[in-house]
SEPAZA-877829 format. One record per atom (N, C-alpha, C): residue number from 1; residue in three letters; chain; x, y, z. Coordinates in Angstrom, 3 decimals. Layout:
N
> NUM | ALA | A | X | Y | Z
...
end
This chain:
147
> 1 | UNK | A | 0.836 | -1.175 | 0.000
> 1 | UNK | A | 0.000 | 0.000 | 0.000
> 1 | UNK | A | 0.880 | 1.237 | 0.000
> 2 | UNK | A | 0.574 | 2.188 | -0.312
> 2 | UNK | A | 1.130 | 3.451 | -0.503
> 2 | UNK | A | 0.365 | 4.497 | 0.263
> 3 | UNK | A | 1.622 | 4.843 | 0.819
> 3 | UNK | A | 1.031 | 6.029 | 1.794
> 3 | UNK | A | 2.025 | 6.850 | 1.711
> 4 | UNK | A | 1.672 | 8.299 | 1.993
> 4 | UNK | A | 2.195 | 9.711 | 1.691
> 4 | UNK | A | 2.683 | 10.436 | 2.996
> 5 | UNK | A | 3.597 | 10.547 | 3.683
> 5 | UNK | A | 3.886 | 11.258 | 4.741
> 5 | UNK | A | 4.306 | 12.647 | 4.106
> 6 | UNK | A | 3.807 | 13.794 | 5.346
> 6 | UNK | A | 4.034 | 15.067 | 4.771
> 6 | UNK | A | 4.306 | 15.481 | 5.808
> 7 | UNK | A | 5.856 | 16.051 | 6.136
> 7 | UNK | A | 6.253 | 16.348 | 7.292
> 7 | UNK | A | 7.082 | 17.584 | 7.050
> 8 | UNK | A | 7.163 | 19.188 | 7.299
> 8 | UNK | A | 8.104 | 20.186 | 6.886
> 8 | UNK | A | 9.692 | 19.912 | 7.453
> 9 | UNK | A | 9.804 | 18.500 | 8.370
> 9 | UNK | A | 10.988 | 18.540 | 9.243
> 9 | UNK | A | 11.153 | 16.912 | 8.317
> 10 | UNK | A | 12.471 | 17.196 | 7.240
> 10 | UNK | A | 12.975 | 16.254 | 6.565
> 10 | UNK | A | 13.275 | 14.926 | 7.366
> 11 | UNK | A | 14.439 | 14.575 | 8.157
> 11 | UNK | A | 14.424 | 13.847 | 9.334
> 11 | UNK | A | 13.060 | 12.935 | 9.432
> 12 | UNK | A | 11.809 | 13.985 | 9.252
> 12 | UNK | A | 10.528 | 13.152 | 10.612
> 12 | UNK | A | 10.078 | 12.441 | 9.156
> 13 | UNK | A | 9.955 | 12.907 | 7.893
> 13 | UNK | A | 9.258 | 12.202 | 6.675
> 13 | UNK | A | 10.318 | 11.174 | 6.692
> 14 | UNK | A | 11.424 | 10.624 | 6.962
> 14 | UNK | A | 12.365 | 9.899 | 6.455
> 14 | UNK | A | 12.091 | 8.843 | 7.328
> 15 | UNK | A | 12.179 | 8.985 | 8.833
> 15 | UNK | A | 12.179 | 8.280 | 10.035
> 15 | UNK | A | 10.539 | 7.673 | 9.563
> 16 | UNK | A | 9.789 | 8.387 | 9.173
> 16 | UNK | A | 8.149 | 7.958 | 9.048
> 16 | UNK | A | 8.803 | 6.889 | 8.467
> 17 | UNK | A | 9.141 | 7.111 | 7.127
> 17 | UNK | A | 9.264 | 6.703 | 5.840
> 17 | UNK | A | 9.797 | 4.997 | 6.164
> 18 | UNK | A | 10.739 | 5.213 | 7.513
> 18 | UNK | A | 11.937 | 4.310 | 7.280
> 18 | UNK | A | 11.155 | 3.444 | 8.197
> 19 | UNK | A | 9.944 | 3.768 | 9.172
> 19 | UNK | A | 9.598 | 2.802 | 10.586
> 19 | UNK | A | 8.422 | 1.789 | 9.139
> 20 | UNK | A | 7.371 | 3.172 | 9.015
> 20 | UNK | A | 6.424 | 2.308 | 8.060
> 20 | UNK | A | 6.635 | 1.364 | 6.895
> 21 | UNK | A | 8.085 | 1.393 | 6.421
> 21 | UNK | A | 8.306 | -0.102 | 5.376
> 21 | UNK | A | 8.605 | -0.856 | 6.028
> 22 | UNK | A | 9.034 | -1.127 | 7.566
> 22 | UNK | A | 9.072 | -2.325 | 8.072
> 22 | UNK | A | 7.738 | -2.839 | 8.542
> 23 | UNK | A | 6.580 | -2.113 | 8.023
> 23 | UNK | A | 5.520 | -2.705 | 8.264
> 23 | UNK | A | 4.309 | -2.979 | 6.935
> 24 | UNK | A | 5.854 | -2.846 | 6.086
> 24 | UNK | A | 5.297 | -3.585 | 4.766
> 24 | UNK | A | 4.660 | -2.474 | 3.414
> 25 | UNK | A | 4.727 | -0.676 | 3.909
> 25 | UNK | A | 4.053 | 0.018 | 3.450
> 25 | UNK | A | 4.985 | 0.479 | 1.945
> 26 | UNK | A | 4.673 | 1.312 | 0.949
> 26 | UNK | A | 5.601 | 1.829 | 0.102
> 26 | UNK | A | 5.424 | 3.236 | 0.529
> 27 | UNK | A | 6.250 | 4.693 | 1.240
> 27 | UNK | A | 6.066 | 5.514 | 1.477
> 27 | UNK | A | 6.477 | 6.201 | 0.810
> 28 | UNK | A | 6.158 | 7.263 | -0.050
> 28 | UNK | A | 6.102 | 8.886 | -0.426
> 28 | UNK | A | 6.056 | 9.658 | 0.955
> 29 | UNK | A | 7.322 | 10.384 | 0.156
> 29 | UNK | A | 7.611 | 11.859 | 1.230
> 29 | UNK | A | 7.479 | 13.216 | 0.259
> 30 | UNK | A | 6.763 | 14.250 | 1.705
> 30 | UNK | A | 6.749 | 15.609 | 0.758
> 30 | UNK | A | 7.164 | 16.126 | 1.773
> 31 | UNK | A | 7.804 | 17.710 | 1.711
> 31 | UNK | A | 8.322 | 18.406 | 2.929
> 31 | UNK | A | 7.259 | 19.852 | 2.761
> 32 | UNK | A | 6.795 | 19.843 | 2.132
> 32 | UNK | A | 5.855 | 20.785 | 1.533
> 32 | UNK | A | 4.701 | 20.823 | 1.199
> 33 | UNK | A | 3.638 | 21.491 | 1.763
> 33 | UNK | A | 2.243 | 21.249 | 1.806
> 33 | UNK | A | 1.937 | 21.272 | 0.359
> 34 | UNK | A | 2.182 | 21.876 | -0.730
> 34 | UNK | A | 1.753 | 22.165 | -2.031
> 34 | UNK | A | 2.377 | 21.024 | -2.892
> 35 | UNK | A | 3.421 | 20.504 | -2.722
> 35 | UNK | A | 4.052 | 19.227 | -3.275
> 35 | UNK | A | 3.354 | 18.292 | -2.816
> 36 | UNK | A | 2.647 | 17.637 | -1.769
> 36 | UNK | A | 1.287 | 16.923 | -1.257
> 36 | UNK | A | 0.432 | 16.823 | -2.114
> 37 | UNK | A | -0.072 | 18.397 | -1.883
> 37 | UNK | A | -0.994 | 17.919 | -2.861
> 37 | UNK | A | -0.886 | 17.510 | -4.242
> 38 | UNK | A | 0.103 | 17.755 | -5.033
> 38 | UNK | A | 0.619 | 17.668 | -6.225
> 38 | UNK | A | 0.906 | 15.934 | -6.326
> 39 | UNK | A | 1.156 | 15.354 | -5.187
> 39 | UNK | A | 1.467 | 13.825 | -5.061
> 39 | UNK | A | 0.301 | 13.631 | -5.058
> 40 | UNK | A | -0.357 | 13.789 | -4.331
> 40 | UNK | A | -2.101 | 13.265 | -4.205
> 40 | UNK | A | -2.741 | 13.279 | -5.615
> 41 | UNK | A | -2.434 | 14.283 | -6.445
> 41 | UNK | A | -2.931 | 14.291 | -7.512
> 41 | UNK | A | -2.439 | 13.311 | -8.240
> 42 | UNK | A | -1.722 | 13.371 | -8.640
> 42 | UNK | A | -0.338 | 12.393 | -9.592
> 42 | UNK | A | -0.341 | 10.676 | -9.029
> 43 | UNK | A | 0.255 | 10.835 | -7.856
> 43 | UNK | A | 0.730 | 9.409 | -7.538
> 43 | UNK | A | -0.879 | 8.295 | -6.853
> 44 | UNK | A | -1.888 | 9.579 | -6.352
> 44 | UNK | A | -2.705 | 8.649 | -6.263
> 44 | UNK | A | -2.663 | 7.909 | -4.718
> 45 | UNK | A | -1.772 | 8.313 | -3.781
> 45 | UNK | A | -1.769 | 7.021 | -2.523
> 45 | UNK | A | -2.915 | 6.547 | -1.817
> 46 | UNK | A | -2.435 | 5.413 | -0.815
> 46 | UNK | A | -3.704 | 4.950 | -0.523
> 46 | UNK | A | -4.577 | 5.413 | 0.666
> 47 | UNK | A | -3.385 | 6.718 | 1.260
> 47 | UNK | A | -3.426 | 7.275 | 2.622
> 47 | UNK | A | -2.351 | 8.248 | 2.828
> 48 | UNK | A | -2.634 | 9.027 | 2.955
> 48 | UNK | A | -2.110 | 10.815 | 3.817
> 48 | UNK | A | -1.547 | 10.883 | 5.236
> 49 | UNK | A | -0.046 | 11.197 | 5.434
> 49 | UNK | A | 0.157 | 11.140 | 7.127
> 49 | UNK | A | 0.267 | 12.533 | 7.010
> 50 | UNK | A | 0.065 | 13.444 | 7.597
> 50 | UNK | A | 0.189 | 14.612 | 7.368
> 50 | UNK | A | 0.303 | 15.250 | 8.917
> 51 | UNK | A | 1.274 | 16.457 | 8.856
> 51 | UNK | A | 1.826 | 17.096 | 9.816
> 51 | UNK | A | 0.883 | 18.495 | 10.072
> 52 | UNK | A | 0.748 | 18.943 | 11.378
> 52 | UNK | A | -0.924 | 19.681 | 11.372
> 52 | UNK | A | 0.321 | 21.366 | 10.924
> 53 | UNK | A | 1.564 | 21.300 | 11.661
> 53 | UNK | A | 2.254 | 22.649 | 11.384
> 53 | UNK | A | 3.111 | 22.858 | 10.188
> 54 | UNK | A | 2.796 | 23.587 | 9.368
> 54 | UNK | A | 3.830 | 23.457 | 8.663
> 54 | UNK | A | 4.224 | 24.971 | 7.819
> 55 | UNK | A | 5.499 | 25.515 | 7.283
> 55 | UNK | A | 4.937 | 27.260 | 7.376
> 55 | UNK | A | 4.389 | 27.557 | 5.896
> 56 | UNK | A | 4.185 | 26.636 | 4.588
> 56 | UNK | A | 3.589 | 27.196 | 3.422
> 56 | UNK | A | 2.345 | 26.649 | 3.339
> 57 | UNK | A | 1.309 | 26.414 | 3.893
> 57 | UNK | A | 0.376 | 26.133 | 4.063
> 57 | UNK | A | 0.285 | 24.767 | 5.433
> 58 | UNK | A | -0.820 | 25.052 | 6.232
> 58 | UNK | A | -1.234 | 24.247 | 7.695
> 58 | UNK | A | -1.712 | 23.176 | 7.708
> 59 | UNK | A | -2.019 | 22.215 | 7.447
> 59 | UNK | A | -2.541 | 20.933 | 7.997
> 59 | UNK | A | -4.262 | 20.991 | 7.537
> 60 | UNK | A | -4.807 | 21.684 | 7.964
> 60 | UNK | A | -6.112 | 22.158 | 7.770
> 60 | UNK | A | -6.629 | 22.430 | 6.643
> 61 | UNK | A | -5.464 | 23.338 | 5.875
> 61 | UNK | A | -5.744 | 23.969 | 4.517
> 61 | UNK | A | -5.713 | 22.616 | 3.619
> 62 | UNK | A | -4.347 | 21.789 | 4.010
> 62 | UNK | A | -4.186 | 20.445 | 3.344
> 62 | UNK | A | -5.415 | 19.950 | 2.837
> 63 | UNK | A | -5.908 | 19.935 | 4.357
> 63 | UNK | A | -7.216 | 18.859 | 4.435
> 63 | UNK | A | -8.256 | 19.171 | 3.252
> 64 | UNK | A | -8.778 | 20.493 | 3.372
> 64 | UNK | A | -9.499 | 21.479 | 2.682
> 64 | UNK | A | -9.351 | 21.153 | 0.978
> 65 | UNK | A | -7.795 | 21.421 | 0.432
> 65 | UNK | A | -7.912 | 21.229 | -0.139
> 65 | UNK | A | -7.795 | 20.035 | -1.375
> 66 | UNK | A | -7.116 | 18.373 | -0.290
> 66 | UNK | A | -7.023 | 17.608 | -0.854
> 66 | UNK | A | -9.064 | 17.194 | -1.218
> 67 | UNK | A | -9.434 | 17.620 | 0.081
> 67 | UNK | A | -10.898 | 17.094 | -0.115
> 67 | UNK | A | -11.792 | 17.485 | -1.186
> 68 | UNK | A | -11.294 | 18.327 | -2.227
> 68 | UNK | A | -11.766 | 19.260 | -3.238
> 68 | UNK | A | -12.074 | 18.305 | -4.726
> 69 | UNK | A | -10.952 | 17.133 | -4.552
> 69 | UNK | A | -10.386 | 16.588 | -5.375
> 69 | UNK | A | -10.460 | 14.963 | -5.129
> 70 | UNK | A | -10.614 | 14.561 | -3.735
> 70 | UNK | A | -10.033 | 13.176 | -3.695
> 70 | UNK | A | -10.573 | 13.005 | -1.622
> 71 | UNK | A | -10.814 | 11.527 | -1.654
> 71 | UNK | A | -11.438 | 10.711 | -0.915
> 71 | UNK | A | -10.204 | 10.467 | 0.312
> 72 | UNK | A | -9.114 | 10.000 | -0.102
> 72 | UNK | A | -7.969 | 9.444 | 0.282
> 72 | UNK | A | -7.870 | 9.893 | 1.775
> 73 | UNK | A | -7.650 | 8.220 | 2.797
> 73 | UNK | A | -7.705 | 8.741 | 4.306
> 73 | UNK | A | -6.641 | 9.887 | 4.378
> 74 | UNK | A | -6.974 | 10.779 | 5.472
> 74 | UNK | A | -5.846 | 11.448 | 5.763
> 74 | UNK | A | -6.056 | 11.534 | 7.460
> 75 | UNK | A | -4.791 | 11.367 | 8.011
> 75 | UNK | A | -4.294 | 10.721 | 9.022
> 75 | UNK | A | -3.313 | 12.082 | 9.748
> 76 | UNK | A | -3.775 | 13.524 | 10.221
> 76 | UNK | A | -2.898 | 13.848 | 11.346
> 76 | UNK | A | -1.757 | 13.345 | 12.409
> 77 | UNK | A | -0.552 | 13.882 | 11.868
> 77 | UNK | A | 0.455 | 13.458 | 13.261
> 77 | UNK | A | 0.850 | 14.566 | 13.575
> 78 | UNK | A | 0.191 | 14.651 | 15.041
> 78 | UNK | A | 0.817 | 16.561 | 15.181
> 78 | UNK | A | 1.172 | 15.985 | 16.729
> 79 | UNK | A | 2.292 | 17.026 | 17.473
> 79 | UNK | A | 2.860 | 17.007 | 18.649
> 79 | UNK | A | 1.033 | 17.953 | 19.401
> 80 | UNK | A | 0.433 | 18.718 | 18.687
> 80 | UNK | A | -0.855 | 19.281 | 19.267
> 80 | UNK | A | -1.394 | 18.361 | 20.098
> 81 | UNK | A | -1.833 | 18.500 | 20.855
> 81 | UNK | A | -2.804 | 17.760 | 22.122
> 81 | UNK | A | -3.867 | 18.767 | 22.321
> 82 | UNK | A | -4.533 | 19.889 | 21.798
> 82 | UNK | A | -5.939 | 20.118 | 22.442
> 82 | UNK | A | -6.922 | 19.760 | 21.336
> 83 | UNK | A | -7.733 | 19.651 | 22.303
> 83 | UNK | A | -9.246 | 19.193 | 22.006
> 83 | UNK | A | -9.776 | 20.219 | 20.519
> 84 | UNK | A | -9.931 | 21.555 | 20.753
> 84 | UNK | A | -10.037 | 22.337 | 20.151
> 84 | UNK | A | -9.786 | 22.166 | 18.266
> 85 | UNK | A | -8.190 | 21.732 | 18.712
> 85 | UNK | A | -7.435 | 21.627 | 17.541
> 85 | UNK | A | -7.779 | 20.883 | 16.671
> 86 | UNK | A | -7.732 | 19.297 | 17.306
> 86 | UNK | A | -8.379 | 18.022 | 17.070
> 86 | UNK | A | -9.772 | 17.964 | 16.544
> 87 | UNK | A | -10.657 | 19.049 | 16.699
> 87 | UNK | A | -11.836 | 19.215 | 16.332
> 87 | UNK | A | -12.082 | 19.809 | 15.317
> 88 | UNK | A | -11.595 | 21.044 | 15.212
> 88 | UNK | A | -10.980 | 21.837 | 13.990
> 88 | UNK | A | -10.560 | 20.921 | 12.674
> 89 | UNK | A | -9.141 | 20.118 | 12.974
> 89 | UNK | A | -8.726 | 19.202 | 11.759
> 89 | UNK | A | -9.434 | 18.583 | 11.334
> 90 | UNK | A | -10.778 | 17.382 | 12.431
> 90 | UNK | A | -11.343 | 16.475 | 12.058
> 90 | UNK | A | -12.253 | 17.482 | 10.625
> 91 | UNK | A | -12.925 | 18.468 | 11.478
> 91 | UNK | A | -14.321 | 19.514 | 10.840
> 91 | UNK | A | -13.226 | 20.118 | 9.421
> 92 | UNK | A | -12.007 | 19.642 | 9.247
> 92 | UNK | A | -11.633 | 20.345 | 7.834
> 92 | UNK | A | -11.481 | 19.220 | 6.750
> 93 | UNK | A | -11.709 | 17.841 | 7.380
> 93 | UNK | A | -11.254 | 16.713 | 6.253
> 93 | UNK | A | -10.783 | 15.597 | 6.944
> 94 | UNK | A | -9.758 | 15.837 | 7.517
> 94 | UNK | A | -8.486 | 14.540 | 8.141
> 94 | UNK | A | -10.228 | 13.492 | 9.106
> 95 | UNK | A | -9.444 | 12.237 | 8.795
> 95 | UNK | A | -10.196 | 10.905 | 8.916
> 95 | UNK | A | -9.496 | 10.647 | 10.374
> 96 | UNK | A | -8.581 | 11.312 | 10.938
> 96 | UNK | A | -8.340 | 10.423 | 12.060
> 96 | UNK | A | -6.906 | 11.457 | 12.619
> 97 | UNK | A | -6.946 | 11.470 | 13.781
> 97 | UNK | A | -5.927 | 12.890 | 14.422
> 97 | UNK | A | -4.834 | 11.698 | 15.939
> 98 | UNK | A | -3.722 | 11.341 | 14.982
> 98 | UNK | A | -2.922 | 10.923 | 16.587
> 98 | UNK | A | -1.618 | 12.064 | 16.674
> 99 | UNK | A | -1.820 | 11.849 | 18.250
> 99 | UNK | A | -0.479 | 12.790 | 18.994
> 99 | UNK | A | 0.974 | 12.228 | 19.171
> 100 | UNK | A | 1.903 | 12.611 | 18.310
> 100 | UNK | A | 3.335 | 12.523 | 18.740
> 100 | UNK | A | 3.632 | 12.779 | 19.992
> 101 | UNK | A | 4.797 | 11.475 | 20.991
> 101 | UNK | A | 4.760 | 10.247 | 19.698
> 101 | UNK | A | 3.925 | 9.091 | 19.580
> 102 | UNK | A | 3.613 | 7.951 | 18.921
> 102 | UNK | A | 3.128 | 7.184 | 18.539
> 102 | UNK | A | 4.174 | 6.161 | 18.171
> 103 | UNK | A | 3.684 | 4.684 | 18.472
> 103 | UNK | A | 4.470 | 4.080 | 17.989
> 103 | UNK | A | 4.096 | 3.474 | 16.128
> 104 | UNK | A | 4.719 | 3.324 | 15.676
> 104 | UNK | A | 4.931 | 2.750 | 14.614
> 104 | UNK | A | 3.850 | 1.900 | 14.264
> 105 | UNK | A | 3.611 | 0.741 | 15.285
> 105 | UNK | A | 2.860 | -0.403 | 14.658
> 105 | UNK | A | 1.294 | 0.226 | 15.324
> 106 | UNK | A | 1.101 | 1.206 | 16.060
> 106 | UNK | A | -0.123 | 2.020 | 16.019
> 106 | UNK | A | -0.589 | 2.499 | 14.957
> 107 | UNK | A | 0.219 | 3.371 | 14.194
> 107 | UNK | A | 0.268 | 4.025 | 13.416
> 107 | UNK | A | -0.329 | 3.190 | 12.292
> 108 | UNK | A | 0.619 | 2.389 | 11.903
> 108 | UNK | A | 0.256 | 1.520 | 11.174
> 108 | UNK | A | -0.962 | 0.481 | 10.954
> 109 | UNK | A | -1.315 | 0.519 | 12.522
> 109 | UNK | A | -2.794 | -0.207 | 12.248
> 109 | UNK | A | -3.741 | 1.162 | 12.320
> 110 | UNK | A | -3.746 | 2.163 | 12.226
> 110 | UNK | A | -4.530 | 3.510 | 11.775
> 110 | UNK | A | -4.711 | 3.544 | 10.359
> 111 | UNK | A | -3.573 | 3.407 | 10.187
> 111 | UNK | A | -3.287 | 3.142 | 8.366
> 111 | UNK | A | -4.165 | 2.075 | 7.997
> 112 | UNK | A | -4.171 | 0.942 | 7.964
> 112 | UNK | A | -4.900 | -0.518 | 7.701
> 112 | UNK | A | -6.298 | 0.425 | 8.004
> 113 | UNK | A | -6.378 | 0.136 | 8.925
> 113 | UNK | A | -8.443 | 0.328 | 9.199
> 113 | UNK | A | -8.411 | 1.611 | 7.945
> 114 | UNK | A | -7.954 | 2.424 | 8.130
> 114 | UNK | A | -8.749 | 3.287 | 7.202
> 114 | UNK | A | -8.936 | 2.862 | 5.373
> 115 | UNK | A | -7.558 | 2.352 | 5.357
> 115 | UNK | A | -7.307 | 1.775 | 3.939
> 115 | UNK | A | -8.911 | 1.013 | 3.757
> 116 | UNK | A | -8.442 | 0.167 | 4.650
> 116 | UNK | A | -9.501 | -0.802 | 4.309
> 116 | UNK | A | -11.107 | -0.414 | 4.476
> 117 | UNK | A | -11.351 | 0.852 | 5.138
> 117 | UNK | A | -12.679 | 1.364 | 5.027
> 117 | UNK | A | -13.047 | 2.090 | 4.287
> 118 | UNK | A | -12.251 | 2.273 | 3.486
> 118 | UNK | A | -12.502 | 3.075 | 2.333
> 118 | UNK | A | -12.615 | 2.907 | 1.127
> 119 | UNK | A | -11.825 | 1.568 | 1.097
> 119 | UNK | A | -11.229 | 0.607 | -0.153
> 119 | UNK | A | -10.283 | 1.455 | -1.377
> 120 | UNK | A | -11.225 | 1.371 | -2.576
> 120 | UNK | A | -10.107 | 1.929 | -3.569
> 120 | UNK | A | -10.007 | 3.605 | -3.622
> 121 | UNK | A | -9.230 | 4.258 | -3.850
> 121 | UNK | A | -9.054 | 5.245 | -3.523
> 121 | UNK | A | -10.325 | 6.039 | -4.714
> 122 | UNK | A | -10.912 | 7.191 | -4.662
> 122 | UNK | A | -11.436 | 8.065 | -5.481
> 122 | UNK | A | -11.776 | 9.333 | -5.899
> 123 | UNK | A | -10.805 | 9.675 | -6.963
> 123 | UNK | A | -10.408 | 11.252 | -7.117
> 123 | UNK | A | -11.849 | 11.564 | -8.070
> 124 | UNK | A | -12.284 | 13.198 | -8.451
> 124 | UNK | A | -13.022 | 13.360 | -8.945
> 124 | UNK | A | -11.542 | 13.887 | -10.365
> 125 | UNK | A | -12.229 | 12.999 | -11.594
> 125 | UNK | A | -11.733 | 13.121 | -12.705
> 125 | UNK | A | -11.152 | 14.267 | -13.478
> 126 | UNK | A | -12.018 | 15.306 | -13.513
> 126 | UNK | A | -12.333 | 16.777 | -13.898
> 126 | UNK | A | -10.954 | 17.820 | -13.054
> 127 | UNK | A | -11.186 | 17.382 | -11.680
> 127 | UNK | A | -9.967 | 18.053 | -11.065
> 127 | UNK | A | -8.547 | 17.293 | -10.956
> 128 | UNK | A | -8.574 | 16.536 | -11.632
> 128 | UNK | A | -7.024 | 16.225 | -11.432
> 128 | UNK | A | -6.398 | 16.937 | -12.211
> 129 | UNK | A | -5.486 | 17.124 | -12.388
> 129 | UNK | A | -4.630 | 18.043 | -13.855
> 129 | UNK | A | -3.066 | 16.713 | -13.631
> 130 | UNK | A | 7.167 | 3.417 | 11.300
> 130 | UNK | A | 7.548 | 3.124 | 11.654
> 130 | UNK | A | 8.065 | 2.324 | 12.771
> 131 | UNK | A | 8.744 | 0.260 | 17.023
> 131 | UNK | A | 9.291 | 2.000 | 16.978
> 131 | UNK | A | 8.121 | 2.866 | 17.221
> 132 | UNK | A | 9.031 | 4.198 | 16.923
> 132 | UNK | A | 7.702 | 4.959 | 17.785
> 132 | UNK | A | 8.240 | 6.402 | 16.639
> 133 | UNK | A | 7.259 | 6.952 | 16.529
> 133 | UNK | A | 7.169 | 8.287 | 15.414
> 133 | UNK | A | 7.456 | 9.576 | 16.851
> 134 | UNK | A | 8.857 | 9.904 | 16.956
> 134 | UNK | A | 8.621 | 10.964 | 17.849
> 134 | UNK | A | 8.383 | 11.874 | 17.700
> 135 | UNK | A | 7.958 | 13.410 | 18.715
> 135 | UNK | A | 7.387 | 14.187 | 18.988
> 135 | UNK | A | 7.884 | 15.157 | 17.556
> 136 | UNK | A | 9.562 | 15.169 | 17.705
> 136 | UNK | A | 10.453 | 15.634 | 16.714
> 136 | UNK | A | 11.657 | 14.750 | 16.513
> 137 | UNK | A | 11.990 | 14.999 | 14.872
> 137 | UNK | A | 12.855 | 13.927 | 14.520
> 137 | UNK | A | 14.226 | 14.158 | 15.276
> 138 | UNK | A | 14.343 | 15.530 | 16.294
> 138 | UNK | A | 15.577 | 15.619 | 16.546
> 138 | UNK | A | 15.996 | 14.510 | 17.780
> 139 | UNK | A | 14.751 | 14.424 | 17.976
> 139 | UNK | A | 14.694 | 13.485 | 19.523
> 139 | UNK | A | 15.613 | 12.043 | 18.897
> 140 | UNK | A | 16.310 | 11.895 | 19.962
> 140 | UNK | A | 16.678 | 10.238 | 20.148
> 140 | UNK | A | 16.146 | 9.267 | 19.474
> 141 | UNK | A | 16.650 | 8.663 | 18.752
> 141 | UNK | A | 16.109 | 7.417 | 18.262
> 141 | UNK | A | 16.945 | 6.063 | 18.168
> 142 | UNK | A | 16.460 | 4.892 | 18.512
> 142 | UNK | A | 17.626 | 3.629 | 18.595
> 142 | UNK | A | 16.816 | 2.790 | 17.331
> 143 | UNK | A | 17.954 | 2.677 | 16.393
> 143 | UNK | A | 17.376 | 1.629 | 15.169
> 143 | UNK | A | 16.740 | 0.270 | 15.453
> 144 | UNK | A | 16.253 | 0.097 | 14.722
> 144 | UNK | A | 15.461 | -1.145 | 14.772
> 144 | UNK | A | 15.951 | -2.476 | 14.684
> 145 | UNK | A | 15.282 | -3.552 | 15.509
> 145 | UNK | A | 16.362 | -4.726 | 15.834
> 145 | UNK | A | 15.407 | -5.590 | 14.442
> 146 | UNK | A | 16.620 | -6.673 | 14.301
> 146 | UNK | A | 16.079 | -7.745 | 13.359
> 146 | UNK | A | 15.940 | -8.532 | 14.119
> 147 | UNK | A | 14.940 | -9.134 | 13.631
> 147 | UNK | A | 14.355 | -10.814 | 14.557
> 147 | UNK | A | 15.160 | -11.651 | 13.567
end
């Protein structure tokens, strides 16, 4: 499955990038809210991780405007914890809001349920033209063991 992490902190799309193929995923990275959407258009994924801060457009707007165009879960990972916020994102689009950090195989079963409740992905035609995910990628991290 293909899923899209969109994180403005290079590091956190990579670390996404690098926890979620050990759980079998193919990940796309954008560092840029407008390159997102430009993937969403183009590549089509099967699911959106998306970062709520980011400084060329917010999390919200994302939401707003992938929903213009296309079905595709989208999945908040923000260090945010209020209620407020969380309510806001849900009321702009995003399918589902977790707080950094998270571990990996959470994450990943967030990913599954939605995939699978949604099934095949569906754009409107006319408009097209990891472990634990921490708070920030600067934080500590110990690589992953092989069984």
């Amino acid at each position: 499955m293909k899923v899209l992490s969109v994180d403005d902190d290079i590091a956190m799309t990579e670390l996404t990038a690098m926890l979620l193929q050990t759980h079998g995923f193919h990940v796309l990275t954008a560092n840029f809210a407008r390159d997102a959407i430009q993937i969403v258009r183009e590549k089509q994924p099967h699911a959106v991780i998306l970062d709520l801060m980011m400084p060329d457009m917010d999390g919200r707007q994302v939401c707003k405007n992938i929903r213009e165009f296309s079905n595709v879960p989208i999945i908040i990972l923000s260090a945010l914890n209020d209620p407020e916020t969380v309510a806001s994102v849900l009321d702009s689009g995003a399918d589902d809001y977790l707080v950094k950090p998270v571990p990996s195989d959470v994450l990943a079963a967030h990913l599954n349920r939605l995939i699978k409740r949604t099934g095949k992905l569906s754009m409107s035609p006319e408009k097209i033209a990891n472990s634990w995910i921490p708070a920030s990628a600067s934080m500590p991290t110990t690589p992953l063991e092989t069984m």
